[in-house]
N, CA, C, O and CB atoms as a CASP TS submission, in Angstrom:
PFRMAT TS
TARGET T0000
AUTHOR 0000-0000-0000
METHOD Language model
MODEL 1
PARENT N/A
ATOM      1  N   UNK     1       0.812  -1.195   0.000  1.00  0.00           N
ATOM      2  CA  UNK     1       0.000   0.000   0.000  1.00  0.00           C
ATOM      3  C   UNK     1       0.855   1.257   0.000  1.00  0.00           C
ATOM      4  O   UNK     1       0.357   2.354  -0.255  1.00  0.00           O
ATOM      5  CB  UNK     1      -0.924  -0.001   1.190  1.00  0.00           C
ATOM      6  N   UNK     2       2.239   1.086   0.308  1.00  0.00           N
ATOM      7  CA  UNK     2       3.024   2.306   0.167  1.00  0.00           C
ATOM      8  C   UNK     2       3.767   2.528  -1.214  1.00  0.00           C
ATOM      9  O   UNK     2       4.950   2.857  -1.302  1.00  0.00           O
ATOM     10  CB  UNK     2       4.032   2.308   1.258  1.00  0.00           C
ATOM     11  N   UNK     3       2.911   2.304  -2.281  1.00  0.00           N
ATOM     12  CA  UNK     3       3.799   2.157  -3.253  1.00  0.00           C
ATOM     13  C   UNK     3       4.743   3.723  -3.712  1.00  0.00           C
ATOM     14  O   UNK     3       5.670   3.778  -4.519  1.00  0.00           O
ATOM     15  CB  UNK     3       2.866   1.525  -4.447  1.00  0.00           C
ATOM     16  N   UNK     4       4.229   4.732  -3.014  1.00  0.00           N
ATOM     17  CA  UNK     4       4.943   6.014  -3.491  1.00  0.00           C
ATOM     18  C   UNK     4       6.388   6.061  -2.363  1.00  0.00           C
ATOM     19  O   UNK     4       7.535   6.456  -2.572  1.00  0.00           O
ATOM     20  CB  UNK     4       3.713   7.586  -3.313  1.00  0.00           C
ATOM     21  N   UNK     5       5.775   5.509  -1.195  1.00  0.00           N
ATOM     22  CA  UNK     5       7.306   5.536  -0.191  1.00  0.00           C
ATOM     23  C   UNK     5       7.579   4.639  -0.429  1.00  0.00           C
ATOM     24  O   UNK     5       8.662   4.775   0.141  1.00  0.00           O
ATOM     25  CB  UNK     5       7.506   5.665   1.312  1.00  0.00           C
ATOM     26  N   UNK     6       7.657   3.192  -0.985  1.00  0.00           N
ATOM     27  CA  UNK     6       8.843   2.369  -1.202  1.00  0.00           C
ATOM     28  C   UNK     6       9.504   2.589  -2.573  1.00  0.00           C
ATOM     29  O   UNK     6      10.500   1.985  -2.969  1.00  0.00           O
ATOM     30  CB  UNK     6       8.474   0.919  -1.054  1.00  0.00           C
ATOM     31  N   UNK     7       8.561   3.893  -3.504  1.00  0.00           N
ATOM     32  CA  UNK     7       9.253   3.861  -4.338  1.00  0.00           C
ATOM     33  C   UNK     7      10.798   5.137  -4.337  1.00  0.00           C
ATOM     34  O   UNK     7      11.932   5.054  -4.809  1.00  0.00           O
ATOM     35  CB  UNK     7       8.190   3.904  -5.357  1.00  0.00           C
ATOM     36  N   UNK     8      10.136   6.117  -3.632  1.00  0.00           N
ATOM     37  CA  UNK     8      11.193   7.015  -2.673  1.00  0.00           C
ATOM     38  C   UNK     8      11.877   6.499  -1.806  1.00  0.00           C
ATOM     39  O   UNK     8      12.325   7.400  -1.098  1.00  0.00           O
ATOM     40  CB  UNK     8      10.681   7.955  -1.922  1.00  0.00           C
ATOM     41  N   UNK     9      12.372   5.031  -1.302  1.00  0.00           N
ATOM     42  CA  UNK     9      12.700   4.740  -0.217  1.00  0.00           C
ATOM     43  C   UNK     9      14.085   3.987  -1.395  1.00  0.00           C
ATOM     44  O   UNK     9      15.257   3.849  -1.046  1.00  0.00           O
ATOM     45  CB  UNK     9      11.460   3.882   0.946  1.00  0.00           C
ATOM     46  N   UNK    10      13.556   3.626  -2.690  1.00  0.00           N
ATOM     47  CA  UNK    10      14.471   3.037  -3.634  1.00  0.00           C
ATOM     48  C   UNK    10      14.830   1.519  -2.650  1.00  0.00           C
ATOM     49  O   UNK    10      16.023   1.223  -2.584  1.00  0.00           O
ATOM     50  CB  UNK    10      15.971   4.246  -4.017  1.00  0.00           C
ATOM     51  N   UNK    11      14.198   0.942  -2.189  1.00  0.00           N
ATOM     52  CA  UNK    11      14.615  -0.398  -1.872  1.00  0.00           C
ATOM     53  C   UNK    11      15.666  -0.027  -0.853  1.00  0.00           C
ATOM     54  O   UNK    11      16.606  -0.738  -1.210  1.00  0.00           O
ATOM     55  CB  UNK    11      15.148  -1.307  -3.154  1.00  0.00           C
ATOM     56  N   UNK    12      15.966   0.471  -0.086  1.00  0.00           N
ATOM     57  CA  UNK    12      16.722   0.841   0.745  1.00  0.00           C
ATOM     58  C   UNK    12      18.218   1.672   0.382  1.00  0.00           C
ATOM     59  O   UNK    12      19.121   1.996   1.153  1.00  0.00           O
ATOM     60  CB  UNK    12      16.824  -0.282   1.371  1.00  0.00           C
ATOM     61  N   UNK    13      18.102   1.856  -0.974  1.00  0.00           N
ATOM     62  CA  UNK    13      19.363   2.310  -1.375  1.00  0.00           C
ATOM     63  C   UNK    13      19.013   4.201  -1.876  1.00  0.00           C
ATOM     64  O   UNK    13      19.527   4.886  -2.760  1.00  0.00           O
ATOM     65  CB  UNK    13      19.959   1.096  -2.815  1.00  0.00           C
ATOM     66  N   UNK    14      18.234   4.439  -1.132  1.00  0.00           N
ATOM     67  CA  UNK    14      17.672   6.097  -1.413  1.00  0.00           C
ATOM     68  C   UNK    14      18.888   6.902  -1.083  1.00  0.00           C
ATOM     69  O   UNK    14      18.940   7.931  -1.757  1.00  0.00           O
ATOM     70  CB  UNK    14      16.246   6.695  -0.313  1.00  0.00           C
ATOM     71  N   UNK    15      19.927   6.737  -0.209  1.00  0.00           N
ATOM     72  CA  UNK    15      20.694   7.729   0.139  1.00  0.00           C
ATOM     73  C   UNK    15      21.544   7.578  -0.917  1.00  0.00           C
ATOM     74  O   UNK    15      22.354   8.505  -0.955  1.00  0.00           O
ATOM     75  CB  UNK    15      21.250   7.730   1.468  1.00  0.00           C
ATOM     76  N   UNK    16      21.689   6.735  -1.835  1.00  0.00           N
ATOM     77  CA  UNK    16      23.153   6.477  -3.368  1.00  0.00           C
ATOM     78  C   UNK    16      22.106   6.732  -3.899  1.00  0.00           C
ATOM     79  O   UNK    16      22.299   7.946  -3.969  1.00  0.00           O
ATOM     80  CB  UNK    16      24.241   4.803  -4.011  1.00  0.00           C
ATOM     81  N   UNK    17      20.948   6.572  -4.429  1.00  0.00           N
ATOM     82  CA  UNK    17      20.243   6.896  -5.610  1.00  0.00           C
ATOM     83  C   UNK    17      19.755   8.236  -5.882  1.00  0.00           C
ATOM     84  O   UNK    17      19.910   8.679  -7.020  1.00  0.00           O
ATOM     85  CB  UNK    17      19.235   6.132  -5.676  1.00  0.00           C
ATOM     86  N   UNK    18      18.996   9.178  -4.698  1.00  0.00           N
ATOM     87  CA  UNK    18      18.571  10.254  -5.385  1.00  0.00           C
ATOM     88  C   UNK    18      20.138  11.635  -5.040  1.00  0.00           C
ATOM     89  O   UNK    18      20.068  12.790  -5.461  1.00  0.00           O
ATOM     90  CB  UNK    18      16.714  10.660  -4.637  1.00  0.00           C
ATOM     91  N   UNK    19      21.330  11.103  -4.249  1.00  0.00           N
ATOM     92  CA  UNK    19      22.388  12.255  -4.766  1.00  0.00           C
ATOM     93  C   UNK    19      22.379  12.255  -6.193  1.00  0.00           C
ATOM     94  O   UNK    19      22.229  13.175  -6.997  1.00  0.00           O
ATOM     95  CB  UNK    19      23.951  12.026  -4.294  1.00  0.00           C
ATOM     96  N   UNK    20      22.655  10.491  -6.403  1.00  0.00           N
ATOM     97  CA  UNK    20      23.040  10.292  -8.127  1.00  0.00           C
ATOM     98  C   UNK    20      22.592  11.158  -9.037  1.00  0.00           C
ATOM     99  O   UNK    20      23.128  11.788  -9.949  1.00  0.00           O
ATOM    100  CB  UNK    20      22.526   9.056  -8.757  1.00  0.00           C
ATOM    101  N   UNK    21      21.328  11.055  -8.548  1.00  0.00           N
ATOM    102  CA  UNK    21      20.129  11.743  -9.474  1.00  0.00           C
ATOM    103  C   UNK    21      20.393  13.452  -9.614  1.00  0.00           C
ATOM    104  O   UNK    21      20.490  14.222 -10.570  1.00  0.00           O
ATOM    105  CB  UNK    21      18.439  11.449  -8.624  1.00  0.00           C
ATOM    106  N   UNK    22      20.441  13.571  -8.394  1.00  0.00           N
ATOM    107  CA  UNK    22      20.689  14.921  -8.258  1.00  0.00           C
ATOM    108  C   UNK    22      21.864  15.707  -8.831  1.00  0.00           C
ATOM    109  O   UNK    22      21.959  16.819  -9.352  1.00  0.00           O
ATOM    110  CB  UNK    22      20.707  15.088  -7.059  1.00  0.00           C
ATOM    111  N   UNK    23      22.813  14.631  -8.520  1.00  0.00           N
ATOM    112  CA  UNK    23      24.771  15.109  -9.256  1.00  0.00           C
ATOM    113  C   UNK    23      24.242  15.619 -11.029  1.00  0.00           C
ATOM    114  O   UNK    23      24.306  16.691 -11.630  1.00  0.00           O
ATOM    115  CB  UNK    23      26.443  12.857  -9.446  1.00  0.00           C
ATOM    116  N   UNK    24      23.738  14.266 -11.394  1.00  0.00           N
ATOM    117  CA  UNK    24      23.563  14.190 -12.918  1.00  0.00           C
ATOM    118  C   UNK    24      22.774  15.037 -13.471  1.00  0.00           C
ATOM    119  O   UNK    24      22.757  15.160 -14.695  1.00  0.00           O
ATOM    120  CB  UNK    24      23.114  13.043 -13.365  1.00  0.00           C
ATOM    121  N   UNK    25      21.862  15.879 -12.532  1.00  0.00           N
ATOM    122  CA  UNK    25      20.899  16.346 -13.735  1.00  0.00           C
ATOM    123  C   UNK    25      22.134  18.124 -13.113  1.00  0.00           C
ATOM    124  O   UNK    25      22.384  19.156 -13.736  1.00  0.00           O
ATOM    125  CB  UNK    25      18.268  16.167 -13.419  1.00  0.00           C
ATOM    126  N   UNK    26      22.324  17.918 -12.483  1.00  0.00           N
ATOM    127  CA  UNK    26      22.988  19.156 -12.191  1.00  0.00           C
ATOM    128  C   UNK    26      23.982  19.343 -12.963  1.00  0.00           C
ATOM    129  O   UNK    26      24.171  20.461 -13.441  1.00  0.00           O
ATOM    130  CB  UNK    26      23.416  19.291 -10.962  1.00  0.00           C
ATOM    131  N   UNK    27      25.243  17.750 -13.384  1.00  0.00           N
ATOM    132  CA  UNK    27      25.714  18.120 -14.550  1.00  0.00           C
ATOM    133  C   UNK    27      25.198  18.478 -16.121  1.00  0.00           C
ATOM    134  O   UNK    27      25.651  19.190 -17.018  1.00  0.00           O
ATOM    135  CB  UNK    27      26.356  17.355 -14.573  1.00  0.00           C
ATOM    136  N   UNK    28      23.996  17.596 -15.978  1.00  0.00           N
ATOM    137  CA  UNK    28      23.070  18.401 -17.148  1.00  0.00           C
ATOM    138  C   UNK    28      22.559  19.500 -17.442  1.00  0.00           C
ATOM    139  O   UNK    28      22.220  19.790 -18.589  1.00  0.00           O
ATOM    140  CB  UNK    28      22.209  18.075 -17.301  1.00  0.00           C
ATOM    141  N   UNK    29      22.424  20.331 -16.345  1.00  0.00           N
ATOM    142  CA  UNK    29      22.296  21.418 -16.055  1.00  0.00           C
ATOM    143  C   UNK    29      23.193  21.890 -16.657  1.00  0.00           C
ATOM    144  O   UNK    29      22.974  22.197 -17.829  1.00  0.00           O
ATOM    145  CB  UNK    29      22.200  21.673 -14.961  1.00  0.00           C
ATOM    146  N   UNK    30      24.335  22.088 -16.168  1.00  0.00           N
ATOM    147  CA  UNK    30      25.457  23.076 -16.247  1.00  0.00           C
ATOM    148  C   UNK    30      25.994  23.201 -17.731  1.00  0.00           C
ATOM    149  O   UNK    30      26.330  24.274 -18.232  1.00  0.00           O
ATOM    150  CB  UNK    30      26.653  22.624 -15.262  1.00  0.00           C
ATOM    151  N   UNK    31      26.051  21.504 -18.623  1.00  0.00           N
ATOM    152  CA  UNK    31      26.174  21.620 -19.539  1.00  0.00           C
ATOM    153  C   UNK    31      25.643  22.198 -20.643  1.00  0.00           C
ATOM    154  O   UNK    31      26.117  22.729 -21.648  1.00  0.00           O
ATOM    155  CB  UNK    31      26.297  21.010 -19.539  1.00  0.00           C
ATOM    156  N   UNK    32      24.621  21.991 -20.260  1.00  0.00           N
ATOM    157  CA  UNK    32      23.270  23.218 -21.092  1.00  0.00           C
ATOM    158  C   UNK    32      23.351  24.780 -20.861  1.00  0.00           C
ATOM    159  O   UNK    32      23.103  25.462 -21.856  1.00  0.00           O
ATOM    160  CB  UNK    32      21.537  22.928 -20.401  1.00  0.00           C
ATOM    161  N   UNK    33      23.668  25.455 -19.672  1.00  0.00           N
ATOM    162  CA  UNK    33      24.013  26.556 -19.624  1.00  0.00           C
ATOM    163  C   UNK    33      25.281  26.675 -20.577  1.00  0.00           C
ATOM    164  O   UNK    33      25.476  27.372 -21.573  1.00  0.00           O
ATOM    165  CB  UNK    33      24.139  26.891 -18.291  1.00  0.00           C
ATOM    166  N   UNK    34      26.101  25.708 -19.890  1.00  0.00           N
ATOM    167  CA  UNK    34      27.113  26.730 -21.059  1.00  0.00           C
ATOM    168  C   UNK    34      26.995  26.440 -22.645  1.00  0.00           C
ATOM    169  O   UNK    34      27.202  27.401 -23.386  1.00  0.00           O
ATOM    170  CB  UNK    34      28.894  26.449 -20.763  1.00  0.00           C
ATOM    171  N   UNK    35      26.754  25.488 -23.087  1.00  0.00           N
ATOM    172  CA  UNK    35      25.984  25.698 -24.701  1.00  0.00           C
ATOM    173  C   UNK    35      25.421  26.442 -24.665  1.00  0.00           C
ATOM    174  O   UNK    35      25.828  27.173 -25.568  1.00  0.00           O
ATOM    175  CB  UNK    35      25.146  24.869 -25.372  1.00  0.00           C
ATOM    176  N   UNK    36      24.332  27.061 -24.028  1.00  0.00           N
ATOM    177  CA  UNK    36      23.188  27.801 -24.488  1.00  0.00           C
ATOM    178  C   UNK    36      24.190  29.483 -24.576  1.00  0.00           C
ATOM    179  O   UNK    36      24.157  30.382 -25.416  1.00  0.00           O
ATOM    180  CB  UNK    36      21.583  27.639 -23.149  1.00  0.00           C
ATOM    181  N   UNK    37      25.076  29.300 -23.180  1.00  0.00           N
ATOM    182  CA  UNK    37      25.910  30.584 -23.560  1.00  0.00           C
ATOM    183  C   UNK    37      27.439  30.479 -24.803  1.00  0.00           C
ATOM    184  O   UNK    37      28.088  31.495 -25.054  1.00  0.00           O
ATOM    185  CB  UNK    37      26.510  31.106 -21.907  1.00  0.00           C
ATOM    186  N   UNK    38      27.725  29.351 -25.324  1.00  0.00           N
ATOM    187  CA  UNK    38      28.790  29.261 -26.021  1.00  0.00           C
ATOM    188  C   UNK    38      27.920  29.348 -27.152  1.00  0.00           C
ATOM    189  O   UNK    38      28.402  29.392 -28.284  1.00  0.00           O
ATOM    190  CB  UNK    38      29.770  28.107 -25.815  1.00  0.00           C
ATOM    191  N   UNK    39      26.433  29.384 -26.919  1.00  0.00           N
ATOM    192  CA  UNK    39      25.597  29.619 -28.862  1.00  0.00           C
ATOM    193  C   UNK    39      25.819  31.163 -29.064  1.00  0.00           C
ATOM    194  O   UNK    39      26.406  31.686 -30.011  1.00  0.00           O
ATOM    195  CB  UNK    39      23.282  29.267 -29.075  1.00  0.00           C
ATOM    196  N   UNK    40      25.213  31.813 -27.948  1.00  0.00           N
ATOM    197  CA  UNK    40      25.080  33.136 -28.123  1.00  0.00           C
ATOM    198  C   UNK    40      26.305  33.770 -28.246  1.00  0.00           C
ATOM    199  O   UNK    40      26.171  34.710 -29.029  1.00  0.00           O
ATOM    200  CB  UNK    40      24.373  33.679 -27.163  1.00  0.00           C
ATOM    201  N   UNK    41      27.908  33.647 -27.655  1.00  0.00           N
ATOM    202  CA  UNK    41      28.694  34.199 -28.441  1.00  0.00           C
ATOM    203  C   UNK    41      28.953  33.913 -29.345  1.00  0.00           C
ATOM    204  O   UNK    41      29.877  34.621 -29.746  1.00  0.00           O
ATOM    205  CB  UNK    41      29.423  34.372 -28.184  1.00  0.00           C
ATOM    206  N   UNK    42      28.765  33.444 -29.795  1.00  0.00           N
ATOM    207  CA  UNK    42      29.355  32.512 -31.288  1.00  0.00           C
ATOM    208  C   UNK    42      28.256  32.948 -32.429  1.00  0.00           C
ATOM    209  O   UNK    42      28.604  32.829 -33.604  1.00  0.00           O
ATOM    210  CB  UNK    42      29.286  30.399 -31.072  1.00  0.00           C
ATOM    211  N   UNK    43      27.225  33.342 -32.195  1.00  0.00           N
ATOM    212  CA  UNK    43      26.449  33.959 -33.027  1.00  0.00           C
ATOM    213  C   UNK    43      26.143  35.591 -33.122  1.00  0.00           C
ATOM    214  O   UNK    43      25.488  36.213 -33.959  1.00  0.00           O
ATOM    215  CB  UNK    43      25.417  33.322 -32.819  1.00  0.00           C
ATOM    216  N   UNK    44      26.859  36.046 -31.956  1.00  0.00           N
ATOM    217  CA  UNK    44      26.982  37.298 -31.727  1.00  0.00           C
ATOM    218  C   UNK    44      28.544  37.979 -32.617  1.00  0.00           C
ATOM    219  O   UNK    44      28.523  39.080 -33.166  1.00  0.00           O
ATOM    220  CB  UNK    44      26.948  37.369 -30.026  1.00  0.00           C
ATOM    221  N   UNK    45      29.640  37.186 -32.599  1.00  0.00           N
ATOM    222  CA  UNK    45      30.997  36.999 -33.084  1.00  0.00           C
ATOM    223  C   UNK    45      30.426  36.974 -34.809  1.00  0.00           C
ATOM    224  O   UNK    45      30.828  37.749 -35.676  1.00  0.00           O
ATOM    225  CB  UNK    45      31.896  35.380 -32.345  1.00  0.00           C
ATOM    226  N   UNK    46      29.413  35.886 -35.002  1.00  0.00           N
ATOM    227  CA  UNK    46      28.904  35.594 -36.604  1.00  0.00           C
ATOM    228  C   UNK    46      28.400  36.943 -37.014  1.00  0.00           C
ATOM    229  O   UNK    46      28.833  37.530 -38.006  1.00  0.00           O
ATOM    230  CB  UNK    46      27.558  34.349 -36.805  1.00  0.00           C
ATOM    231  N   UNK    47      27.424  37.440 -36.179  1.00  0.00           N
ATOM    232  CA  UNK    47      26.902  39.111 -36.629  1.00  0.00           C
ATOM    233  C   UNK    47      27.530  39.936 -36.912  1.00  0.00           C
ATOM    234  O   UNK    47      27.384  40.610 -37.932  1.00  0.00           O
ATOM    235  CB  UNK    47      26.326  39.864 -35.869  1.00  0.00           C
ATOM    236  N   UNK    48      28.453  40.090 -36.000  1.00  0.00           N
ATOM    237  CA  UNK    48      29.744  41.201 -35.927  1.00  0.00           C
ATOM    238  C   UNK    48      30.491  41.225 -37.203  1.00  0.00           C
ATOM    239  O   UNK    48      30.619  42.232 -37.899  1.00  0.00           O
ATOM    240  CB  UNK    48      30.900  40.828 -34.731  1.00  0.00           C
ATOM    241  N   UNK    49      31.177  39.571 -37.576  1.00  0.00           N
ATOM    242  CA  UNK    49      32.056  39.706 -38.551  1.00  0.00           C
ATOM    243  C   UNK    49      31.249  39.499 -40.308  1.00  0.00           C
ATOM    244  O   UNK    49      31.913  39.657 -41.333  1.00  0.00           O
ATOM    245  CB  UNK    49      33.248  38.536 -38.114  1.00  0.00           C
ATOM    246  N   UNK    50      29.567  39.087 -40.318  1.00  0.00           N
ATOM    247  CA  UNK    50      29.299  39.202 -41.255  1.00  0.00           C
ATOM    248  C   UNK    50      28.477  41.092 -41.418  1.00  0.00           C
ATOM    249  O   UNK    50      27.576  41.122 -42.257  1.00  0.00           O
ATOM    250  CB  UNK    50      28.569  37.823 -41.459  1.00  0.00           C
ATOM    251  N   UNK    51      28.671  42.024 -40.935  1.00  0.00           N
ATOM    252  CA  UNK    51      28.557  43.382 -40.595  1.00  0.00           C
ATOM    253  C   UNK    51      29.698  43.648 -41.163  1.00  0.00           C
ATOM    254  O   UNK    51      29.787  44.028 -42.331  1.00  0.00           O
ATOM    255  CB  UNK    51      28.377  43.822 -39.174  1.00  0.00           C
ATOM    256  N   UNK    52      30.858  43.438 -40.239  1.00  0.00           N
ATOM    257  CA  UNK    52      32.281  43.886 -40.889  1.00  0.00           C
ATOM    258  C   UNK    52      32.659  43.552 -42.580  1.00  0.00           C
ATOM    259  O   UNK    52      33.168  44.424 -43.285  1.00  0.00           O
ATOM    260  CB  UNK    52      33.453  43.061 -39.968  1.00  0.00           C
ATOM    261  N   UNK    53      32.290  41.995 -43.170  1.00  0.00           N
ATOM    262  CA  UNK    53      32.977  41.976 -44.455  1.00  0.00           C
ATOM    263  C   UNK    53      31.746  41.561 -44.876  1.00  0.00           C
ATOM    264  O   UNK    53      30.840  41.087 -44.191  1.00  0.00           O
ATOM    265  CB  UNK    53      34.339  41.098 -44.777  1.00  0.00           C
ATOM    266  N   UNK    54      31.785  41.842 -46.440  1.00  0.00           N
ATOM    267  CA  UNK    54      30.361  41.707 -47.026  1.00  0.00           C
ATOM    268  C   UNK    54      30.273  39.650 -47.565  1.00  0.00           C
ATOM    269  O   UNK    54      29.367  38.899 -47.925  1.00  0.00           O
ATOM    270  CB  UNK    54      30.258  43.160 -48.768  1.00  0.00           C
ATOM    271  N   UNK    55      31.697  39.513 -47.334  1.00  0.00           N
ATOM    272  CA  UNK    55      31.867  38.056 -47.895  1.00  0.00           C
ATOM    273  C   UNK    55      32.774  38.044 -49.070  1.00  0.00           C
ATOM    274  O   UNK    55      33.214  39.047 -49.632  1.00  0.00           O
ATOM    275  CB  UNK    55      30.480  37.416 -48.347  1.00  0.00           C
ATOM    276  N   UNK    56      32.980  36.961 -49.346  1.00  0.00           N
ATOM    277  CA  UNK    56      33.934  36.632 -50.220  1.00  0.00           C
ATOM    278  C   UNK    56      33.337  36.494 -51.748  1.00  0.00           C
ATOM    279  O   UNK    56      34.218  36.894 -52.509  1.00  0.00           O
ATOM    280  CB  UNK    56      34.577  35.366 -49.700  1.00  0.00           C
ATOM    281  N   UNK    57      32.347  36.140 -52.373  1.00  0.00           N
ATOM    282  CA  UNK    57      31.608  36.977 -53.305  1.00  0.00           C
ATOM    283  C   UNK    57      30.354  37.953 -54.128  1.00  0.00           C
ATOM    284  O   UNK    57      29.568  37.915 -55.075  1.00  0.00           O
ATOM    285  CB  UNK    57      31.737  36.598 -53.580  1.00  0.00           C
ATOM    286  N   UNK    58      30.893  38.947 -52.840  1.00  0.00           N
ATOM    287  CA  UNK    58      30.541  40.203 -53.305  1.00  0.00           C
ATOM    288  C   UNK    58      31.282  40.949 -53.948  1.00  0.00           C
ATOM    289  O   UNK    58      32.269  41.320 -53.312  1.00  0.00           O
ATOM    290  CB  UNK    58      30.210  40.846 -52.527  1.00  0.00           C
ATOM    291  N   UNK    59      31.191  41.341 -55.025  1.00  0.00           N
ATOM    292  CA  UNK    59      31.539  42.651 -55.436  1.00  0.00           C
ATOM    293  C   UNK    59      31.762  44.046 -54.706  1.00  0.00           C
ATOM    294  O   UNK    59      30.822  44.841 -54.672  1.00  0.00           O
ATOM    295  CB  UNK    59      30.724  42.843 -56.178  1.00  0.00           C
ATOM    296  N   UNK    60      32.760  44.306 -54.227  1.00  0.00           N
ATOM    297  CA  UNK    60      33.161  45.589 -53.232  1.00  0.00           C
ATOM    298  C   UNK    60      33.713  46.800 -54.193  1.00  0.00           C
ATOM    299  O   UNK    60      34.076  47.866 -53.695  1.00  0.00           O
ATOM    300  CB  UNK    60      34.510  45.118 -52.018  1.00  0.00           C
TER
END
């Protein structure tokens, strides 16, 4: 009848299972921040330098 606390209880192994859980999505976390910030310079750098040169064939 406790199926929500034995399923939080992880069979007795709750104290290794939900850090785990927790480590990993936090490294998922973090990894996603910084993509999401290594997109935006990198497309901000793309603006800048297609502003600066018109490209390689255009007529200047």
């Amino acid at each position: 009848m406790g199926g929500l606390s034995d399923f939080l209880n992880m069979g007795g192994y709750a104290a290794y299972v939900w850090p785990a859980y927790g480590a990993a999505a936090a490294v998922l976390g973090g990894l996603l921040a910084e993509s999401l910030s290594r997109l935006r310079r990198v497309e901000r750098r793309l603006a800048a330098l297609e502003a600066s040169d018109e490209g390689p064939g255009d007529a200047s």
